[in-house]
mmCIF file of the N, C-alpha and C atoms, coordinates in Angstrom:
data_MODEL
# 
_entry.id   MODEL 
# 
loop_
_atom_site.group_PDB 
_atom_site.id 
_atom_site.type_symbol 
_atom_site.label_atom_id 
_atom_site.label_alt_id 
_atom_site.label_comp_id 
_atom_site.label_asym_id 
_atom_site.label_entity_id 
_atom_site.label_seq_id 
_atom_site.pdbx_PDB_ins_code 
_atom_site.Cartn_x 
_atom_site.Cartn_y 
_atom_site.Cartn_z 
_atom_site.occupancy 
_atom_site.B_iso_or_equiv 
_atom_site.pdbx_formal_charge 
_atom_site.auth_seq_id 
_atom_site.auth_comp_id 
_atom_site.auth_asym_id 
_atom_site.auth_atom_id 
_atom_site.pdbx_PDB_model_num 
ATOM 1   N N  . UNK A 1 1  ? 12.338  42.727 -13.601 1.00 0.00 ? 1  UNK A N  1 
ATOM 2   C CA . UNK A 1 1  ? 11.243  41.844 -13.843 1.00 0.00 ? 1  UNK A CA 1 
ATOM 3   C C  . UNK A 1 1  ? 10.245  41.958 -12.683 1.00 0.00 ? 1  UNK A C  1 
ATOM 4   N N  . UNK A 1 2  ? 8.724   41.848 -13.031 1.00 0.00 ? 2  UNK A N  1 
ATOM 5   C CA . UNK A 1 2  ? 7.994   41.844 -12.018 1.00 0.00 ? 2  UNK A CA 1 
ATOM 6   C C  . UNK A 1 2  ? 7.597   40.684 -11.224 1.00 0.00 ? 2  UNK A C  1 
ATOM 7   N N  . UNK A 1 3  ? 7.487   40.635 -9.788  1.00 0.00 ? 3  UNK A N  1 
ATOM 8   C CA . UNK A 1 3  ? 7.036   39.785 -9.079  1.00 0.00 ? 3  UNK A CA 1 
ATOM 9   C C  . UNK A 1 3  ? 6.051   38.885 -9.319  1.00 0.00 ? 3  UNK A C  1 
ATOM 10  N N  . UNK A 1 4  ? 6.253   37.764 -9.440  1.00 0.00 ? 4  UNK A N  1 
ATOM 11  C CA . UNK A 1 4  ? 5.101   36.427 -9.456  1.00 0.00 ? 4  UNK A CA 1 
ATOM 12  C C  . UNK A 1 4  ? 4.164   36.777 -8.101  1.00 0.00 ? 4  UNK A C  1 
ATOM 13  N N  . UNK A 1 5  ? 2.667   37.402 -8.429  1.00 0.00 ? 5  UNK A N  1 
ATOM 14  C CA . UNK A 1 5  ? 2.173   37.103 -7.173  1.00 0.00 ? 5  UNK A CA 1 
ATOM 15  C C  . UNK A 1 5  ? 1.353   35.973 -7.149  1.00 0.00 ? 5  UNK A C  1 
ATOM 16  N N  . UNK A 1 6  ? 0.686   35.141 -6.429  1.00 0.00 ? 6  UNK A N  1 
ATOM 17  C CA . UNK A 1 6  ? -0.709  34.281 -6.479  1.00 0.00 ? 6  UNK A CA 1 
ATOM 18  C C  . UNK A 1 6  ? -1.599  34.692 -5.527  1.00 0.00 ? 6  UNK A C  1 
ATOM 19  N N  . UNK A 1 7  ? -2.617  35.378 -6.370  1.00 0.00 ? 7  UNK A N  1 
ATOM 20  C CA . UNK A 1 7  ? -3.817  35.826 -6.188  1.00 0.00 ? 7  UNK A CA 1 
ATOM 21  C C  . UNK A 1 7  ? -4.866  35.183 -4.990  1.00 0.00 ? 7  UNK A C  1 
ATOM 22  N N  . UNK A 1 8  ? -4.869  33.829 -5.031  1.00 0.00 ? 8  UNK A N  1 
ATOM 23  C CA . UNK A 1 8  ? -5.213  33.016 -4.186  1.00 0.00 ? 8  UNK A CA 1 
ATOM 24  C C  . UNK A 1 8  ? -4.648  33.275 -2.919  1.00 0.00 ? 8  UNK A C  1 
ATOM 25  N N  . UNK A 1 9  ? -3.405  33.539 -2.589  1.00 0.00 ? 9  UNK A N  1 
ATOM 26  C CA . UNK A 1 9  ? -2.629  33.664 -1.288  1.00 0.00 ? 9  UNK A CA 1 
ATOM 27  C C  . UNK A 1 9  ? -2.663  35.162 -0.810  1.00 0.00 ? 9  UNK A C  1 
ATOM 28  N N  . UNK A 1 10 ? -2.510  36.148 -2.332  1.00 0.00 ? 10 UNK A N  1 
ATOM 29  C CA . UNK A 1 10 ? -2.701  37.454 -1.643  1.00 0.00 ? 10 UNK A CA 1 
ATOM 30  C C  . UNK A 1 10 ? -4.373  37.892 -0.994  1.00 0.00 ? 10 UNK A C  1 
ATOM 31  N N  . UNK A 1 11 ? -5.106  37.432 -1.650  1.00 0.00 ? 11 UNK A N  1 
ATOM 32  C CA . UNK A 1 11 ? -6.781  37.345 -1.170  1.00 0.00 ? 11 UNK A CA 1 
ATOM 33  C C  . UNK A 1 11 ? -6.870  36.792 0.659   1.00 0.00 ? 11 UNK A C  1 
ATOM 34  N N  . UNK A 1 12 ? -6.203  35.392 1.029   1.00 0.00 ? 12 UNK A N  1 
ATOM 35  C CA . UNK A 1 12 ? -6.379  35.233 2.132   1.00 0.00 ? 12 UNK A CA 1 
ATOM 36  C C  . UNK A 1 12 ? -5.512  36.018 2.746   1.00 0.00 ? 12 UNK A C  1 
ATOM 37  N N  . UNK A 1 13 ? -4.009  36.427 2.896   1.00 0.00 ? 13 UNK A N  1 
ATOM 38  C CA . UNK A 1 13 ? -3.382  36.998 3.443   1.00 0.00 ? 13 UNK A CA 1 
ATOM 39  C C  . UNK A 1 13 ? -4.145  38.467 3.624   1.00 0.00 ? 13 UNK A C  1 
ATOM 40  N N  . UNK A 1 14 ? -4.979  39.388 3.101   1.00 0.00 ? 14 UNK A N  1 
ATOM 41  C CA . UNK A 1 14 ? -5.453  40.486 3.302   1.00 0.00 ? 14 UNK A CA 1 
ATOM 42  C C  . UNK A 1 14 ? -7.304  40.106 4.443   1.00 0.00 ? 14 UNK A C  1 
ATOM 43  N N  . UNK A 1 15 ? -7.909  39.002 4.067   1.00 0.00 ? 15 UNK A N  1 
ATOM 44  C CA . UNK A 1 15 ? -8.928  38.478 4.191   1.00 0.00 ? 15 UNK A CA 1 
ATOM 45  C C  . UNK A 1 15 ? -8.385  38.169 6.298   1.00 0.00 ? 15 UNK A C  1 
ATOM 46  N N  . UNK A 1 16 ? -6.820  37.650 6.569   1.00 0.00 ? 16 UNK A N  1 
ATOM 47  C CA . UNK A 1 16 ? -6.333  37.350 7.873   1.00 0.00 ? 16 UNK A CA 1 
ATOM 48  C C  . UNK A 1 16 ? -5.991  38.565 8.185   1.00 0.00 ? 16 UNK A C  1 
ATOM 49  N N  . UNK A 1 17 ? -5.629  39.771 7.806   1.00 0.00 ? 17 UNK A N  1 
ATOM 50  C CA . UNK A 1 17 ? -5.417  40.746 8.179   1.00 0.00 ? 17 UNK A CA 1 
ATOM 51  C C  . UNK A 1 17 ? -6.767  41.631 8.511   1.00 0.00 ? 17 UNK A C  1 
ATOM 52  N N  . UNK A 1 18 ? -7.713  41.715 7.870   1.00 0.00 ? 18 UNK A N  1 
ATOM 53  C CA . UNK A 1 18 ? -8.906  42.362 8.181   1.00 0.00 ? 18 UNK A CA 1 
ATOM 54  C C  . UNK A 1 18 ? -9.813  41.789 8.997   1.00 0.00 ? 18 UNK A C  1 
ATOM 55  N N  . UNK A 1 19 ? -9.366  40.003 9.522   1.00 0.00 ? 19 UNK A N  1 
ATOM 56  C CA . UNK A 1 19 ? -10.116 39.052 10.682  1.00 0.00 ? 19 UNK A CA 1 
ATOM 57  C C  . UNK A 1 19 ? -8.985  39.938 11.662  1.00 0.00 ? 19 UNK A C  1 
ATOM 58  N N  . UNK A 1 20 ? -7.770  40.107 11.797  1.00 0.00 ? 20 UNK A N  1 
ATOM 59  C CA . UNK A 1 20 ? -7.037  40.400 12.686  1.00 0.00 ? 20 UNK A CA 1 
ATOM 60  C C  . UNK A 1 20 ? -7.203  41.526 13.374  1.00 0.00 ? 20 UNK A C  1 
ATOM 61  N N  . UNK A 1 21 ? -7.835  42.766 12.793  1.00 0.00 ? 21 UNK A N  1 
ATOM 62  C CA . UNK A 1 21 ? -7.851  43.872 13.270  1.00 0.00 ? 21 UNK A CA 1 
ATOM 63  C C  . UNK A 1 21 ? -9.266  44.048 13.677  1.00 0.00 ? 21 UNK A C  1 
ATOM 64  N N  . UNK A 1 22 ? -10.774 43.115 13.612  1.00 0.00 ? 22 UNK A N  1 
ATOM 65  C CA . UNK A 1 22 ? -11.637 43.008 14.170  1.00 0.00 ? 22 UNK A CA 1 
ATOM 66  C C  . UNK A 1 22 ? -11.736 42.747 15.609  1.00 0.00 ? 22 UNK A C  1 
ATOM 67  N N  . UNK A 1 23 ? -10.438 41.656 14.898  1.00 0.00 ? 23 UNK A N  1 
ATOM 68  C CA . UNK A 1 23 ? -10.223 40.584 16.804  1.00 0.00 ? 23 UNK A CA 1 
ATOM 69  C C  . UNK A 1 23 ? -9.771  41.727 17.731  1.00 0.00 ? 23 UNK A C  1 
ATOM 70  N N  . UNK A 1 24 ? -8.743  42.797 16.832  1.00 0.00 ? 24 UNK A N  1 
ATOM 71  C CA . UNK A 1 24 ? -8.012  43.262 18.137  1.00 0.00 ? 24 UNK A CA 1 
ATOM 72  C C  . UNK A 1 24 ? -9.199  44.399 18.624  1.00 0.00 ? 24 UNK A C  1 
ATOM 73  N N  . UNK A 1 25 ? -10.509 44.913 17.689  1.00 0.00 ? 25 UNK A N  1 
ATOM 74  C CA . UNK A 1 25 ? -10.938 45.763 17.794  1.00 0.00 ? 25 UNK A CA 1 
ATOM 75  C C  . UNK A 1 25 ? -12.336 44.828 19.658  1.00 0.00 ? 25 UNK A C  1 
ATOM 76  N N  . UNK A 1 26 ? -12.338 43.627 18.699  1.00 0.00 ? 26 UNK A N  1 
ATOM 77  C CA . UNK A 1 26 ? -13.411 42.740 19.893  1.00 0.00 ? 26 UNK A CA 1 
ATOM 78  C C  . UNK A 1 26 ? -12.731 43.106 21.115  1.00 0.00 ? 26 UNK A C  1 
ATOM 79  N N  . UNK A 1 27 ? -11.315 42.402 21.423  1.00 0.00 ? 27 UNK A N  1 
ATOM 80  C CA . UNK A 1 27 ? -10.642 42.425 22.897  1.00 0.00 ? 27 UNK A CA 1 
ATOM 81  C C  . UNK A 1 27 ? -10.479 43.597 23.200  1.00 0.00 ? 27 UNK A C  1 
ATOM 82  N N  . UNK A 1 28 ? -10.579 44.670 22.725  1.00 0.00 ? 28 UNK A N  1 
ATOM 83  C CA . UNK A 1 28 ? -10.096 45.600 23.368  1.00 0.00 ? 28 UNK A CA 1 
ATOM 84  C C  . UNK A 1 28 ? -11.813 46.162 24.317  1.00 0.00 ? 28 UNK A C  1 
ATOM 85  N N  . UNK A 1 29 ? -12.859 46.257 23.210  1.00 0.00 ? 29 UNK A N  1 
ATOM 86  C CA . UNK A 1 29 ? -14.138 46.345 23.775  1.00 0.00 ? 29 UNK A CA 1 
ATOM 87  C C  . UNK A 1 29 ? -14.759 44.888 24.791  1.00 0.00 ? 29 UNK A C  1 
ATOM 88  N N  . UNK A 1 30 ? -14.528 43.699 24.625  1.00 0.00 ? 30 UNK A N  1 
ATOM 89  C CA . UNK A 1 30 ? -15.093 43.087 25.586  1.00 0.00 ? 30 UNK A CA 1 
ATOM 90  C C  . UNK A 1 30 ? -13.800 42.335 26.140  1.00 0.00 ? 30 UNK A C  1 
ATOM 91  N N  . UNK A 1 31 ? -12.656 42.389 25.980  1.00 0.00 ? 31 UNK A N  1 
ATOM 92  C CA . UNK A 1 31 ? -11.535 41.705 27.007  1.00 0.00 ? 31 UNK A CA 1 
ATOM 93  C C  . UNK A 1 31 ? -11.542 42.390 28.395  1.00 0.00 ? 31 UNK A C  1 
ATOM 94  N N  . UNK A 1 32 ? -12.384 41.996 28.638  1.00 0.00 ? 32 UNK A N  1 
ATOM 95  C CA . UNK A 1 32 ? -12.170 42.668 30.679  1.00 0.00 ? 32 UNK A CA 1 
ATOM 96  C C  . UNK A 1 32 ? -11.916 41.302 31.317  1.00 0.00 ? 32 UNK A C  1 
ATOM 97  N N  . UNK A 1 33 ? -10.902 41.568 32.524  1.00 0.00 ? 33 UNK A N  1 
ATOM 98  C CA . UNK A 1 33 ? -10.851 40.250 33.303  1.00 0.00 ? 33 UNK A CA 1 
ATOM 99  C C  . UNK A 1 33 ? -12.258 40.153 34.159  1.00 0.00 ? 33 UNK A C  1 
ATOM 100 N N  . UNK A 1 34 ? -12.373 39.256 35.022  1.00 0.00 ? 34 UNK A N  1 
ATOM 101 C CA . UNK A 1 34 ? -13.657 38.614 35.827  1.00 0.00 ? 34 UNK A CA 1 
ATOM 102 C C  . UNK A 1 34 ? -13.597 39.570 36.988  1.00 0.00 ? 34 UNK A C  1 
ATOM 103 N N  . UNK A 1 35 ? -12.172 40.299 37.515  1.00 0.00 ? 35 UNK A N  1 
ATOM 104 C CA . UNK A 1 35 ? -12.173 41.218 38.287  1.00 0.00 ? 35 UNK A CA 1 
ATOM 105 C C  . UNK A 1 35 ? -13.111 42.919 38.158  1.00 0.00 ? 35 UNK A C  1 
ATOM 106 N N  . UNK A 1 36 ? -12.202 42.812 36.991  1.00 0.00 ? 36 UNK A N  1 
ATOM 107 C CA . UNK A 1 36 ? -12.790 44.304 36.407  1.00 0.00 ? 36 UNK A CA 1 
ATOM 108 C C  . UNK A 1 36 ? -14.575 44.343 36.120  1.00 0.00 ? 36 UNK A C  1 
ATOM 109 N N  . UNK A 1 37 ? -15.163 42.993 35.747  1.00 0.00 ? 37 UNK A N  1 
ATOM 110 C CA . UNK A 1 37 ? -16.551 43.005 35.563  1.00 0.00 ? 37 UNK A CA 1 
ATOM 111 C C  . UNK A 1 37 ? -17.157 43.058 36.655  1.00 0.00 ? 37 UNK A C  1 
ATOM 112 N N  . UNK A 1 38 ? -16.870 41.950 37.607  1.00 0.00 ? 38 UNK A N  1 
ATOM 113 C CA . UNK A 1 38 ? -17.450 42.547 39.219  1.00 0.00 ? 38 UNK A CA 1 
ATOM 114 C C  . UNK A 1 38 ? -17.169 43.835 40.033  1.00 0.00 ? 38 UNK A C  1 
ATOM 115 N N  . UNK A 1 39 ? -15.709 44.312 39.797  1.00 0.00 ? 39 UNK A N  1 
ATOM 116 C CA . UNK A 1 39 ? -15.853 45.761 39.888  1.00 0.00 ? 39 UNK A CA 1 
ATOM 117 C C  . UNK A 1 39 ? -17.046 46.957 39.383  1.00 0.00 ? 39 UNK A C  1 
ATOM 118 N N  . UNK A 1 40 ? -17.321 46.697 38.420  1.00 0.00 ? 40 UNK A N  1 
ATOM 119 C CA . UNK A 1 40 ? -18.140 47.569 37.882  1.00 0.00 ? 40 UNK A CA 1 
ATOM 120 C C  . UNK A 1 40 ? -19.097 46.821 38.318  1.00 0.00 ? 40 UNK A C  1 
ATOM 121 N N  . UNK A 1 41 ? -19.717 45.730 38.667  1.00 0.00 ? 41 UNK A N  1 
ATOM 122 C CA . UNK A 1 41 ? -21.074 45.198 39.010  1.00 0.00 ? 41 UNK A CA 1 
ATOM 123 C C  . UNK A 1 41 ? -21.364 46.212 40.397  1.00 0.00 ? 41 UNK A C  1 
ATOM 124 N N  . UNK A 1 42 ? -20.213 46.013 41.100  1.00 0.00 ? 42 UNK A N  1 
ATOM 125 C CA . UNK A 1 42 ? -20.172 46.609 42.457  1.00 0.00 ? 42 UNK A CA 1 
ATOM 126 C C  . UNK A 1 42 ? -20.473 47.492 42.696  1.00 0.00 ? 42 UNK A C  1 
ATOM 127 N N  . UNK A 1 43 ? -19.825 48.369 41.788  1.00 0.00 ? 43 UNK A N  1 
ATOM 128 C CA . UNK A 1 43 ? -19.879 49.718 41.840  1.00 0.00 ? 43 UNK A CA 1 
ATOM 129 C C  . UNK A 1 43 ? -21.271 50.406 41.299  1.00 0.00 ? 43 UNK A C  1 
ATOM 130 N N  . UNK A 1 44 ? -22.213 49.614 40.329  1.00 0.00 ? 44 UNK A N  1 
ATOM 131 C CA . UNK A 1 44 ? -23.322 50.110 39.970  1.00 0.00 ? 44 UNK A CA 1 
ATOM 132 C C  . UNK A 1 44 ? -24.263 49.786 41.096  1.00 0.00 ? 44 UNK A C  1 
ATOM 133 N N  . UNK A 1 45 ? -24.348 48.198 41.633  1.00 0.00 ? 45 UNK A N  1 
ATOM 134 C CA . UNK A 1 45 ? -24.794 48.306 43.158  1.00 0.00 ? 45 UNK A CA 1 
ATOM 135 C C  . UNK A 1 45 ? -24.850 49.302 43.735  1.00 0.00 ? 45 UNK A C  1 
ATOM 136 N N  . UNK A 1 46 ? -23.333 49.789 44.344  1.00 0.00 ? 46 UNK A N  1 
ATOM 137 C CA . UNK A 1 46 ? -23.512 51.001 45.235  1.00 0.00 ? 46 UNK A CA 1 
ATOM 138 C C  . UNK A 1 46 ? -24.594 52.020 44.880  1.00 0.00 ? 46 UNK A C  1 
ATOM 139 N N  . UNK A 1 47 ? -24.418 52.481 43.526  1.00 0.00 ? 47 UNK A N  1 
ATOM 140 C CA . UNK A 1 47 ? -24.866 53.673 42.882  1.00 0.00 ? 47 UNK A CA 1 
ATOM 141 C C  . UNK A 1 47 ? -26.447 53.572 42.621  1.00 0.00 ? 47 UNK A C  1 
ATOM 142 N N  . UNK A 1 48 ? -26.637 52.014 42.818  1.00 0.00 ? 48 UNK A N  1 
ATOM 143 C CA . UNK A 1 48 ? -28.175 52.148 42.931  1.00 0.00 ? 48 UNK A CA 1 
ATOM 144 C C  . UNK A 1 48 ? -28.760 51.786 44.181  1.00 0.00 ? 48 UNK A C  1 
ATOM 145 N N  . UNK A 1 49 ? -28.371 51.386 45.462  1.00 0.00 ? 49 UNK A N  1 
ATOM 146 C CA . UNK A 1 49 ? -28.440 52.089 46.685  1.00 0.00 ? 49 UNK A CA 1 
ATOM 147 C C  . UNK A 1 49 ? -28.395 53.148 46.956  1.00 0.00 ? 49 UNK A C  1 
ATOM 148 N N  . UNK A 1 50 ? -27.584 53.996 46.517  1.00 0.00 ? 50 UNK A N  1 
ATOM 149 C CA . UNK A 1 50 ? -27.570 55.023 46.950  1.00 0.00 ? 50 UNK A CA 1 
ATOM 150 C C  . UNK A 1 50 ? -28.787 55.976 46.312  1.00 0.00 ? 50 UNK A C  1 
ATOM 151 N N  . UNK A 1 51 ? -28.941 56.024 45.328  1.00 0.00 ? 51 UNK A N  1 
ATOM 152 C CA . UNK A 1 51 ? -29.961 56.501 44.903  1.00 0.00 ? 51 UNK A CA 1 
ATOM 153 C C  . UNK A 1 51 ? -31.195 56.360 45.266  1.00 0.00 ? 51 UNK A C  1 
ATOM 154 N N  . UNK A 1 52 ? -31.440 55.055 45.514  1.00 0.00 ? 52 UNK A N  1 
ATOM 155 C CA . UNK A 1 52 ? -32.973 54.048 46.133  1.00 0.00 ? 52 UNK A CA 1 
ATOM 156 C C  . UNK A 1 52 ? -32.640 55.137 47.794  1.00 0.00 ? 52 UNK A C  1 
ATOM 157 N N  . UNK A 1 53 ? -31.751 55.237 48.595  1.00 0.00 ? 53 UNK A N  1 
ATOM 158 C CA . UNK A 1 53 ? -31.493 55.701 49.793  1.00 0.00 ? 53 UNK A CA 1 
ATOM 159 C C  . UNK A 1 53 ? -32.180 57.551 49.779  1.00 0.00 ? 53 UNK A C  1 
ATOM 160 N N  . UNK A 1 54 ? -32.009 58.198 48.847  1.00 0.00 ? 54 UNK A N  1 
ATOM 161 C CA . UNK A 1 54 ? -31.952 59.218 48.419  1.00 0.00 ? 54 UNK A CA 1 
ATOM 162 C C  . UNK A 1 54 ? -32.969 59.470 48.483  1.00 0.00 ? 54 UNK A C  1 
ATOM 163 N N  . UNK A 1 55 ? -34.139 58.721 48.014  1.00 0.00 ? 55 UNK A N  1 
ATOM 164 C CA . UNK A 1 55 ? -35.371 58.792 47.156  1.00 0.00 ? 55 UNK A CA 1 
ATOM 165 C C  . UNK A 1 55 ? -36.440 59.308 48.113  1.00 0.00 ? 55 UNK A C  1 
ATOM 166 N N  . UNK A 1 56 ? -37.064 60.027 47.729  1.00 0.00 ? 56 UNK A N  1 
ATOM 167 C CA . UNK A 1 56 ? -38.172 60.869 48.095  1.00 0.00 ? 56 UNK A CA 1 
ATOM 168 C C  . UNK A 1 56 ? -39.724 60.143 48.322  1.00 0.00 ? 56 UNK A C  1 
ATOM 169 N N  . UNK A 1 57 ? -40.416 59.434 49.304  1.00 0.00 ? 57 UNK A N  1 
ATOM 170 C CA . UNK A 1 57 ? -41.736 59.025 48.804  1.00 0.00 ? 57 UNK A CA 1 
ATOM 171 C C  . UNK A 1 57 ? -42.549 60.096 49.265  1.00 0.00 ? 57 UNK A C  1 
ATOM 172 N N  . UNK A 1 58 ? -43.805 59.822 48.054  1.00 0.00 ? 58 UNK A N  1 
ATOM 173 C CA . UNK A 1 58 ? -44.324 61.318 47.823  1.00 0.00 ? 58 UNK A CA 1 
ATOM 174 C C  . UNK A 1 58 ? -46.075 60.788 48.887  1.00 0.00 ? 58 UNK A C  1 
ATOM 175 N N  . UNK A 1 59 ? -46.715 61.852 49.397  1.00 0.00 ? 59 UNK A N  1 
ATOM 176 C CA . UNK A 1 59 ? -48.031 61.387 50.412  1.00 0.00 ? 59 UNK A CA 1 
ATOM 177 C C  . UNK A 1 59 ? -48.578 60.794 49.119  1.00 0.00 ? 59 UNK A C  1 
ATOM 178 N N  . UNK A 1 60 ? -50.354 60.519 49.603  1.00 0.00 ? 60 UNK A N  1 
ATOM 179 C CA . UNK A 1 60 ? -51.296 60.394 48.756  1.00 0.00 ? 60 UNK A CA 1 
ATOM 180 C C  . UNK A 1 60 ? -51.549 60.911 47.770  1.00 0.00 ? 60 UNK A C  1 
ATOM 181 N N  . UNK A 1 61 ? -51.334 62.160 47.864  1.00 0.00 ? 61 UNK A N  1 
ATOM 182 C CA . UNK A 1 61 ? -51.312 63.160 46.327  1.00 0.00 ? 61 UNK A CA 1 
ATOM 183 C C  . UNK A 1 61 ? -50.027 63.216 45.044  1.00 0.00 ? 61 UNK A C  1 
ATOM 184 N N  . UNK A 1 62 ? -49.201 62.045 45.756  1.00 0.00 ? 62 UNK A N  1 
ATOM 185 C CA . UNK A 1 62 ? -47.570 62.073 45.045  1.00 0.00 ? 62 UNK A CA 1 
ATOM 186 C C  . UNK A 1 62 ? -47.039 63.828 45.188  1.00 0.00 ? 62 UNK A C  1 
ATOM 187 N N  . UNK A 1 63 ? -47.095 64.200 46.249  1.00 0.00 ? 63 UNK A N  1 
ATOM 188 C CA . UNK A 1 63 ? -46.669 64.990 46.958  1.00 0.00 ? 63 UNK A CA 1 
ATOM 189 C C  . UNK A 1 63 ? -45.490 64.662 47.537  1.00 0.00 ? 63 UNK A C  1 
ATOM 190 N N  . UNK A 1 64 ? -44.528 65.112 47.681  1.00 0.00 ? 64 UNK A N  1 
ATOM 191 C CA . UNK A 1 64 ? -43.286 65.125 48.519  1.00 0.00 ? 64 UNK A CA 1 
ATOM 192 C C  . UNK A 1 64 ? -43.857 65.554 50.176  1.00 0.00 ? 64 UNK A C  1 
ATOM 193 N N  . UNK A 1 65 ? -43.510 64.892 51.376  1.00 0.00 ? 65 UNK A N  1 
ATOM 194 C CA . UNK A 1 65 ? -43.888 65.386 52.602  1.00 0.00 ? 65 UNK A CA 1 
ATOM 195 C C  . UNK A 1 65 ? -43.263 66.673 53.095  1.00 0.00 ? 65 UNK A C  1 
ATOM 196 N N  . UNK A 1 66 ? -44.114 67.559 53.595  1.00 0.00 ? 66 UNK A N  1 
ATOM 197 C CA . UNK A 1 66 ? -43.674 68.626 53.773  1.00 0.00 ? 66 UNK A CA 1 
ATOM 198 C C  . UNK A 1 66 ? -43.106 68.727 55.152  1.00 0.00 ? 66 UNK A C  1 
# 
């Protein structure tokens, strides 16, 4: 004999499964701890010092000084 399903229950049960695998898809892209975000704050700091440090100002003519 075949299974009694209710339609009503199989609809949400698939409807919590496809919220479920969004969620895990969200945390995995924005779950960073408060550490890991200031890490990378830090680290782009550096990288734009260093670059600003790097930088070339050019004479009156936007010439590089020779």
């Amino acid at each position: 004999m075949a299974e009694i399903v209710n339609l009503r229950q199989a609809r949400k049960r698939r409807v919590r499964a496809e919220q479920a695998a969004v969620a895990a898809t969200n945390r995995a892209l924005h779950g960073r701890t408060a550490a890991e975000r200031e890490r990378d704050r830090q680290e782009a700091e550096r990288a734009r010092r260093t670059l600003d440090g790097a930088h070339l100002d050019g004479g009156p003519e936007g010439d590089t000084p020779a």
